[in-house]
C-alpha positions in Angstrom: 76.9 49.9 -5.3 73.8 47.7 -5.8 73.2 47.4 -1.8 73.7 51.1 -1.2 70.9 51.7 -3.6 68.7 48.9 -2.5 68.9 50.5 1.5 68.3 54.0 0.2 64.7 52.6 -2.0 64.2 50.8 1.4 64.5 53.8 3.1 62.5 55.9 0.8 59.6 53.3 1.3 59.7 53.7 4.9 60.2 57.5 4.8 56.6 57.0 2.8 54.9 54.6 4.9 55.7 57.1 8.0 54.5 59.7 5.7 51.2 58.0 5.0 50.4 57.3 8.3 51.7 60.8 9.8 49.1 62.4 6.9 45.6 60.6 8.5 43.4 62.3 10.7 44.2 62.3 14.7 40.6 60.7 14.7 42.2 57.6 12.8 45.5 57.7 14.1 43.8 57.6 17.9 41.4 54.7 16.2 44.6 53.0 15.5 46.1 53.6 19.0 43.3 52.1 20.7 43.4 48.8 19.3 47.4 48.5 20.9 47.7 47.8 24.5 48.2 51.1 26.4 51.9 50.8 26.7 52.7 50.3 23.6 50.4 53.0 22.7 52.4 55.6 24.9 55.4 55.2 23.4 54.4 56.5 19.9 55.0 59.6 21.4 58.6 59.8 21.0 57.2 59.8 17.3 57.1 62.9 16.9 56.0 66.6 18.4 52.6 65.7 16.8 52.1 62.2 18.3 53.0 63.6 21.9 49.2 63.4 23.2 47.7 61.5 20.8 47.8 57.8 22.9 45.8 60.0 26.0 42.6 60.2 23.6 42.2 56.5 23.2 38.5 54.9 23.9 40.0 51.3 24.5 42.3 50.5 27.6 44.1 47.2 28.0 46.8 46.5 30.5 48.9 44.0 31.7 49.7 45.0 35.7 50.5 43.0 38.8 48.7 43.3 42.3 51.4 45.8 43.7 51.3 48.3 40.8 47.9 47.9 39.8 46.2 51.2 41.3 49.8 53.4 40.7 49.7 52.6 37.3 45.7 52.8 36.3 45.6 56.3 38.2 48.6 57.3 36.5 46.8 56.4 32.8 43.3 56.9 33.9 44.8 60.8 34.8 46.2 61.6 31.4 43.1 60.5 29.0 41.1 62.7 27.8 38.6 61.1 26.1 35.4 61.2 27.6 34.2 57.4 26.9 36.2 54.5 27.4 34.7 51.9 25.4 36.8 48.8 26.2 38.3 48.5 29.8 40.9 44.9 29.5 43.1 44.6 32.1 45.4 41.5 32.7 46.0 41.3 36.5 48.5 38.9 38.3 49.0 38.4 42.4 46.0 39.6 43.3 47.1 39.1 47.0 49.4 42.1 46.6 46.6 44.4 45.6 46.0 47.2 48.3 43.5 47.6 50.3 39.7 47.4 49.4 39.1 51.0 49.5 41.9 52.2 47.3 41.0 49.3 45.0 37.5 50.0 44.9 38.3 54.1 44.1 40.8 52.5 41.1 38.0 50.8 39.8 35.6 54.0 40.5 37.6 55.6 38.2 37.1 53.6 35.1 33.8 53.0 35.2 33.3 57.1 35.8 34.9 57.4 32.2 31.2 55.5 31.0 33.1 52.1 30.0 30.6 49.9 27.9 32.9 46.7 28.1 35.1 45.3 31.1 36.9 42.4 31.1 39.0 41.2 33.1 41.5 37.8 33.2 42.8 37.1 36.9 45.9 35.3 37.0 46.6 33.4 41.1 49.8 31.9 41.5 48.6 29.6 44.6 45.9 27.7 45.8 44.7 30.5 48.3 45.2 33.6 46.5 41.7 35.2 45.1 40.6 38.4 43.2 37.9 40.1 45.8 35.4 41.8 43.0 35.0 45.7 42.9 31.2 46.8 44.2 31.3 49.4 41.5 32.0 47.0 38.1 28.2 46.1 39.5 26.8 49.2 39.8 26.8 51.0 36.3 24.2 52.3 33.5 26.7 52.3 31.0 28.3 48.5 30.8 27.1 46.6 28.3 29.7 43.6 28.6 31.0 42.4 32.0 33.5 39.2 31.8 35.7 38.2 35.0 37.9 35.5 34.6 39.9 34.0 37.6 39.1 33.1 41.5 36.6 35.3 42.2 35.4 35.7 45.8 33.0 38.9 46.8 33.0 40.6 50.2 30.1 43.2 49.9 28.3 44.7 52.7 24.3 44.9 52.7 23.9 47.9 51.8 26.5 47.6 49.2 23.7 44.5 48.2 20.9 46.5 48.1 22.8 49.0 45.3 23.2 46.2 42.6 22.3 48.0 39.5 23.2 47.0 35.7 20.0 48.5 34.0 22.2 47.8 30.6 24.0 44.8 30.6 23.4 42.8 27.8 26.5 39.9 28.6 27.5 39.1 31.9 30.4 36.2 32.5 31.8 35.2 35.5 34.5 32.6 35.3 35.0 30.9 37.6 32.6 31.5 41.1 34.1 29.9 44.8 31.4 30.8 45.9 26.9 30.6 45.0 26.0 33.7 47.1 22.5 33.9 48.3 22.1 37.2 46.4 23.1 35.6 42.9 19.7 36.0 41.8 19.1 39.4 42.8 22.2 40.6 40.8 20.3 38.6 37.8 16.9 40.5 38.1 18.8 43.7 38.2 20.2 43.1 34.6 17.1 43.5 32.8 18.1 43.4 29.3 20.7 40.2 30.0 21.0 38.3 27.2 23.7 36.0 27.6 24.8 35.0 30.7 28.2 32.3 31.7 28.5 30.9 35.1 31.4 28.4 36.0 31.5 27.5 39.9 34.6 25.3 41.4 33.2 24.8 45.0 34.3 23.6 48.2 31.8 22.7 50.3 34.3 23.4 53.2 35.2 26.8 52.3 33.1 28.0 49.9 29.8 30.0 50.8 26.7 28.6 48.9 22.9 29.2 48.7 20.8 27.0 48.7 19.2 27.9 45.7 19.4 30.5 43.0 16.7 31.9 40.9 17.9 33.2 37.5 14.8 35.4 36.5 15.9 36.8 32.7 13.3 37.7 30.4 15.7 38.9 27.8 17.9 36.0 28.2 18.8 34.0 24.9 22.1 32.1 26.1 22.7 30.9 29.3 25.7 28.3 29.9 26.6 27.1 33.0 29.2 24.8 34.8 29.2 24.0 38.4 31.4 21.4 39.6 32.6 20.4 43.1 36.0 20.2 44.5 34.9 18.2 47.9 31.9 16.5 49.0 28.7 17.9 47.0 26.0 19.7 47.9 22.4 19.8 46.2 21.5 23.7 44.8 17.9 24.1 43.7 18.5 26.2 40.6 15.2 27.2 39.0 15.3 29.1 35.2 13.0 31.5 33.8 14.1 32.8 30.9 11.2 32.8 28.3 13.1 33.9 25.7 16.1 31.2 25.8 17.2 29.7 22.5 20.4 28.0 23.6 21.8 26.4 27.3 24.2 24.7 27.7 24.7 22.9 31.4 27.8 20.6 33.0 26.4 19.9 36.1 25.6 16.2 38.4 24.8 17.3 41.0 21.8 20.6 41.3 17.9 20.6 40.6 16.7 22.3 37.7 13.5 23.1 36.4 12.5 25.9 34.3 9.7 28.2 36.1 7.9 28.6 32.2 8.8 26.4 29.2 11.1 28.6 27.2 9.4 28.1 24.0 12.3 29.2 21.9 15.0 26.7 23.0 16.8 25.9 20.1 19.8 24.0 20.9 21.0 22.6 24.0 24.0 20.7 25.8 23.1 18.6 29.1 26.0 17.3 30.9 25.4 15.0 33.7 28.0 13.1 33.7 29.9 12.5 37.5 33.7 14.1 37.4 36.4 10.9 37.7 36.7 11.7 41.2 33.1 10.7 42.2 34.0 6.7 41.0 36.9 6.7 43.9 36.1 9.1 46.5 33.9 6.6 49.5 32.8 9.7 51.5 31.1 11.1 48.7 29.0 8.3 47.7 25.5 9.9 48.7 25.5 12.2 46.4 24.6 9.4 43.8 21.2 10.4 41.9 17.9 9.3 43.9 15.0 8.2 42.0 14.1 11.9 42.7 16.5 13.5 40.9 16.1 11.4 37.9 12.4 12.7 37.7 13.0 15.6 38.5 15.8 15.6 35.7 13.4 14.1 33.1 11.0 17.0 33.7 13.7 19.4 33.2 14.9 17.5 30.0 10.9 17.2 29.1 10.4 21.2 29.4 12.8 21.7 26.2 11.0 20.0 23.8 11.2 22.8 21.7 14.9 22.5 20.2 16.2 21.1 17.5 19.4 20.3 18.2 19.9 18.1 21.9 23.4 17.0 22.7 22.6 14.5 26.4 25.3 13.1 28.2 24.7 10.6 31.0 26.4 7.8 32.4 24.9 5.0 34.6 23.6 6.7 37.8 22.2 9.8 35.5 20.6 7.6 32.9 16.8 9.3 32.6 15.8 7.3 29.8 16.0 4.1 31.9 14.1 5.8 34.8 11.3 6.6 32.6 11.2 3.3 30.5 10.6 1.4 34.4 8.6 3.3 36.3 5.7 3.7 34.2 5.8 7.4 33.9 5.2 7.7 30.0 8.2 9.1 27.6 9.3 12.9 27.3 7.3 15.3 25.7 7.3 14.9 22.4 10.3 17.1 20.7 8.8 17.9 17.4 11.3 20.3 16.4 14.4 17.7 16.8 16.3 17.1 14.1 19.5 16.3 15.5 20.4 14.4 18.4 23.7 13.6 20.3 24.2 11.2 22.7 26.8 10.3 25.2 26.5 6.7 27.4 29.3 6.9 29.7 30.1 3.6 31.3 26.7 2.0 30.0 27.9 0.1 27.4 25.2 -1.7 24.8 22.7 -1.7 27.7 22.0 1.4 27.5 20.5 1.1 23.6 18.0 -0.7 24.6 16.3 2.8 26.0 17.7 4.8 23.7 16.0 3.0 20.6 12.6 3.6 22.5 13.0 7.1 24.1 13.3 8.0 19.8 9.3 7.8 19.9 9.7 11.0 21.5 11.8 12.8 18.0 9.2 11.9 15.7 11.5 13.9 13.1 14.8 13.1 13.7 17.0 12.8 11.0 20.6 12.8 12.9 21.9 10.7 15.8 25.0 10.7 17.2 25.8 8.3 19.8 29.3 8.4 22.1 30.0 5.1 23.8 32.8 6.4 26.6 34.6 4.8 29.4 35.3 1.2 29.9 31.9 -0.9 31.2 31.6 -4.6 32.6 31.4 -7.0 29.7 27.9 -7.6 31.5 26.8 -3.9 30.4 27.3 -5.1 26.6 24.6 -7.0 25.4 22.1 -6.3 23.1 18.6 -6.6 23.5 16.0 -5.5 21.2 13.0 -3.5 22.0 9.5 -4.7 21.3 9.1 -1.6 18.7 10.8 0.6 16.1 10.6 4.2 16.6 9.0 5.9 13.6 11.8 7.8 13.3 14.2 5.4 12.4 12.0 3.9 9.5 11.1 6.9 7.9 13.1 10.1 8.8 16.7 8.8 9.8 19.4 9.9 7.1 22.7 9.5 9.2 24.1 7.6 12.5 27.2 7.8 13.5 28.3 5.5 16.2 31.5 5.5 18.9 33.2 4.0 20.8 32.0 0.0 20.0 34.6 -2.5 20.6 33.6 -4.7 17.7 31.5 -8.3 19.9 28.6 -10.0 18.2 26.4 -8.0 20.1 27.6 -4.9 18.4 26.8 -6.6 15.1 23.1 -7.6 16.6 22.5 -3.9 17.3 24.0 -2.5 14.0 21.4 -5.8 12.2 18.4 -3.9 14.2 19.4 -0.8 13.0 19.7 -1.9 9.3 17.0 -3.9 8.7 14.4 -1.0 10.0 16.1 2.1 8.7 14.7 2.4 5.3 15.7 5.9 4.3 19.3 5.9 5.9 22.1 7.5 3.8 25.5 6.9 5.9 26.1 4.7 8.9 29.4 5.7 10.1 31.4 3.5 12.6 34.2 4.0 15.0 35.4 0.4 16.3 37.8 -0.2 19.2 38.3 -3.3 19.6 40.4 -4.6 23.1 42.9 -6.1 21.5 46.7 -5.5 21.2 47.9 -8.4 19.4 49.3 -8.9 15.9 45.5 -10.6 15.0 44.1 -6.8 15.2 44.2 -6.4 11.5 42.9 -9.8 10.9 39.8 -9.4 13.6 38.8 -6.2 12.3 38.2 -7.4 8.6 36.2 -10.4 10.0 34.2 -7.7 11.7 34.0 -5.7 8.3 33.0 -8.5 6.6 30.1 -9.6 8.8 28.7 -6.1 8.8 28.4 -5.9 5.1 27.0 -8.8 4.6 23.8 -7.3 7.0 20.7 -6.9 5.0 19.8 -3.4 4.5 16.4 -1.6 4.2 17.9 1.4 2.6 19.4 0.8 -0.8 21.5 4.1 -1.0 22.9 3.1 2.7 26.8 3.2 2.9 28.2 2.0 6.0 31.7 3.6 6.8 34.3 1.8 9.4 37.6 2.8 10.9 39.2 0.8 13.3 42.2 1.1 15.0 44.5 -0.8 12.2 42.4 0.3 9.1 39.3 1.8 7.8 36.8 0.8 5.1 33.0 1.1 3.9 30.3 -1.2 2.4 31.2 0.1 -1.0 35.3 -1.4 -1.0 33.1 -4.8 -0.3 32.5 -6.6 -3.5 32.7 -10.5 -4.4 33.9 -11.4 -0.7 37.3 -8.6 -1.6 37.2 -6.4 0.8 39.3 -2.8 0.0 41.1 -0.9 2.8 43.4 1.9 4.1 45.9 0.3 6.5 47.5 2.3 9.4 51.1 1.6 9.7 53.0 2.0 12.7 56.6 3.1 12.7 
C-alpha cells in the first residue's frame, strides 16, 4: 500500500514539473531549446500539440554529423527554422573526405551564415593522416560573425578572386586550430578583421607538403590577445612574422624556429609566454641540424624579447641553442630594455643546467622591481653544464625587492648549495625560498642524502630574517623552520 502511494506522489510531482514547464512563455521554452543540441531539441515535439514547432525557432544550432550526411541533414534543419538570427552555429563534423563536392558544401555553409550567425565553431574530427577539412569561402566573408573557431586539419583552396572578397568587418575572435598550411594571404585575411581582438593560430607544417609564405604580417590595431603555435613536422623553414598590434596586452608564442619583431612596441603588453624551446625531435633528426639558432636569430630574438618591456608578468623558456641571455652577456650588446613593470618572472633552462644562472642572475638588472622568480631546470644536462659560478654583481633586485623564488628541477650537488649560498646571503627582503630537489639516485641512501642536503642548506647564513626555505625531495619534504638543535623534522614518502 505504501509503494502504491509513494508512485502516485511521484507521479503527481512529475505531472507538476511538466506542468510548470508547459505554463512558461514559448520565448523561454525556445531559450531552453536552444541550449540542447538540435536533435535532442526536435524530439520535444512528440511532447505535445503545443511543442510541435517550438525546436524550429531556436537561435543556437549545434550538431553532431558525418562527411556524407552533412549537407542532407543542415539543409533539412536549416529549412524548417524560423528564426531569423542564428546566434550560435556548433557543428561537430567527422570524415571530412566524404563531404560532397565544394560547391554543394560551400551553398550548405551559405546557408547558415545567411541566417546572420554571430558565432561559428567548428571541431573537425580526421580519421587518417591524409584526410583534411577544405574551409568554406563564405565563413570568411560575413558582417555579422563576431566569433570564428575551426578546429581540425584545415587546408583552404580559394581562387583569387575568392582572395580579393575576404571580408570580416566584425570579428572580434578569430581561432584557427590547427593551419597545414601559412598562406601568403594570411595577413590580408588579418587586416580585413578590423575590430580583431583575440586571435589563435596553431600551424603543424610539412615543409614537403604544406604551402608556406614566407612571411606574414599580422596588422591588428584592436588586437589585445594573440597566441600562437607553429611547429614543424619535417625539416624547418624560417617565416618572417612581423606584429603590430599596438594595443596587445597578452601573447603568448611556442615557436623555434620564425623571426619576430613587433612593427611598434605595443605599450600595453601585460603578460606574456615565449617558448623557444626545440621539439624532442630536433636533438635526433641529422638532416635537420641547420636550423640550429645563428647568432642572428638570437639578436634578433633579444630585440623581440627587448620590445615587451612593458609587462609584468614574463614566463621565457629557452634551452641551450635559444639561450638570449648568454648572447647578450658575450657580445657586448648591453642588457634588455629595462622591464619596469615586471613583477613576476618565470623561467625555464632546458638542458642548461647551473650554467645557465650565471646569466640569469645578471640579465635581473633588467627587472629592477621584481618581486617573483620562478626558475624550471628541465631535461637531463652534462654534469659539465652544472657548475656554479658567481657573477661579479648582485642585481638590485634581489637585495631589495625579491619576496619569493621557487626553484626546480636541482639534483641536490654542492654546486646547487653554492648557488642557493649566493642567493641567501644577498637577498635581504626574501619571504619563502621554495625547493624542488631530484636527486639521481635510486638507492636505499636516498632518504639519508637528502637530509645531508637539508641540513647543509639550513645551516646557510641568511640576509632575510623572516626567510623560510621549503624542500621536497623525492623521499621527503621539510623547511628551515622543522630545523632546530641539529633535529631536523620531516614528512616521509612511503612506497608500497
Amino acid at each position: 500500500m505504501t509503494e502504491n502511494i509513494n508512485y502516485e506522489q511521484q507521479l503527481q510531482y512529475d505531472n507538476d514539473d511538466d506542468d510548470r514547464l508547459s505554463s512558461l512563455p514559448d520565448a523561454i521554452i525556445t531559450v531552453i531549446l536552444s541550449l540542447l543540441p538540435i536533435n535532442t531539441a526536435a524530439t520535444t515535439s512528440i511532447l505535445s500539440h503545443r511543442w510541435h514547432r517550438l525546436w524550429t525557432a531556436v537561435t543556437r544550432l549545434e550538431f553532431h554529423a558525418e562527411g556524407s550526411t552533412f549537407t542532407t541533414t543542415a539543409d533539412h534543419i536549416l529549412a524548417q527554422l524560423t528564426a531569423p538570427k542564428l546566434r550560435v552555429f556548433h557543428l561537430s563534423l567527422t570524415s571530412p573526405s566524404e563531404l560532397p563536392e565544394s560547391d554543394s558544401l560551400e551553398s550548405s555553409f551559405r546557408e547558415v551564415c545567411r541566417r546572420n550567425v554571430e558565432s561559428v565553431f567548428i571541431d573537425v574530427r580526421c580519421s587518417f593522416y591524409e584526410e583534411f577539412f577544405y574551409v568554406p569561402v563564405c565563413l570568411f566573408n560575413s558582417v555579422v560573425i563576431l566569433d570564428l573557431g575551426l578546429v581540425g586539419k584545415l587546408k583552404f583552396d580559394f581562387a583569387d578572386d575568392q582572395i580579393g572578397g575576404l571580408v570580416l568587418p566584425n570579428l572580434k575572435k578569430l581561432s584557427l586550430n590547427y593551419l597545414l598550411d601559412v598562406p601568403f594571404w594570411l595577413g590580408n585575411l588579418i587586416r580585413c578583421c578590423p575590430r580583431l581582438e583575440d586571435l589563435d593560430l596553431v600551424f603543424i607544417l610539412d615543409v614537403v607538403e604544406s604551402e608556406i609564405a614566407d612571411s606574414v604580417n599580422i596588422c591588428a590595431l584592436n588586437l589585445k590577445l594573440l597566441k600562437i603555435d607553429l611547429e614543424f613536422v619535417g625539416q624547418t623553414q624560417h617565416i618572417n612574422i612581423s606584429i603590430d598590434a599596438p594595443q596587445l596586452e597578452y601573447l603568448n608564442l611556442r615557436d623555434c624556429t620564425s623571426f619576430y619583431n613587433f612593427v611598434r612596441s605595443p605599450t600595453r603588453l601585460v603578460r606574456t609566454c615565449i617558448d623557444l624551446i626545440k621539439e624532442e625531435r630536433y636533438l635526433e633528426d641529422e638532416d635537420d641540424m641547420d636550423w640550429l639558432p645563428s647568432g642572428d636569430y638570437l639578436r634578433h630574438m633579444s630585440k623581440f624579447i627587448g620590445g615587451m618591456c612593458s609587462v609584468s608578468s614574463l614566463d621565457l623558456k629557452l634551452d641551450s641553442d635559444t639561450n638570449i641571455f648568454t648572447h647578450l652577456s658575450s657580445v657586448g650588446d648591453g642588457f634588455l630594455p629595462v622591464f619596469r613593470n615586471l613583477t613576476n618572472f618565470e623561467m625555464t633552462l632546458d638542458g642548461i643546467g647551473l650554467n645557465g644562472w650565471k646569466d640569469l642572475i645578471l640579465s635581473l638588472q633588467c627587472f629592477p622591481n621584481l618581486k617573483h622568480l620562478e626558475v624550471n631546470m628541465e631535461g637531463n644536462p652534462p654534469m659539465d653544464l652544472n657548475h656554479w659560478s658567481a657573477p661579479g654583481s648582485v642585481p638590485d633586485c634581489l637585495v631589495s625587492k625579491m619576496k619569493t623564488i621557487q626553484i626546480r628541477g636541482l639534483i641536490g650537488i654542492d654546486d646547487d648549495l653554492k648557488l642557493l649560498a649566493y642567493i641567501l646571503s644577498n637577498a635581504v627582503v626574501l619571504n619563502e625560498l621554495c625547493l624542488d630537489v631530484c636527486m639521481m639516485d635510486d638507492s636505499k641512501d636516498l632518504l639519508w642524502k637528502e637530509r645531508k642536503f637539508c641540513m647543509s642548506l639550513f645551516k646557510l647564513p641568511r640576509s632575510s630574517s623572516t626567510c623560510e626555505v621549503a624542500f621536497s625531495g623525492r623521499s621527503a619534504t621539510t623547511s628551515s623552520s622543522a630545523f632546530e638543535d641539529e633535529y631536523l623534522t620531516c614528512q616521509m614518502y612511503l612506497a608500497d
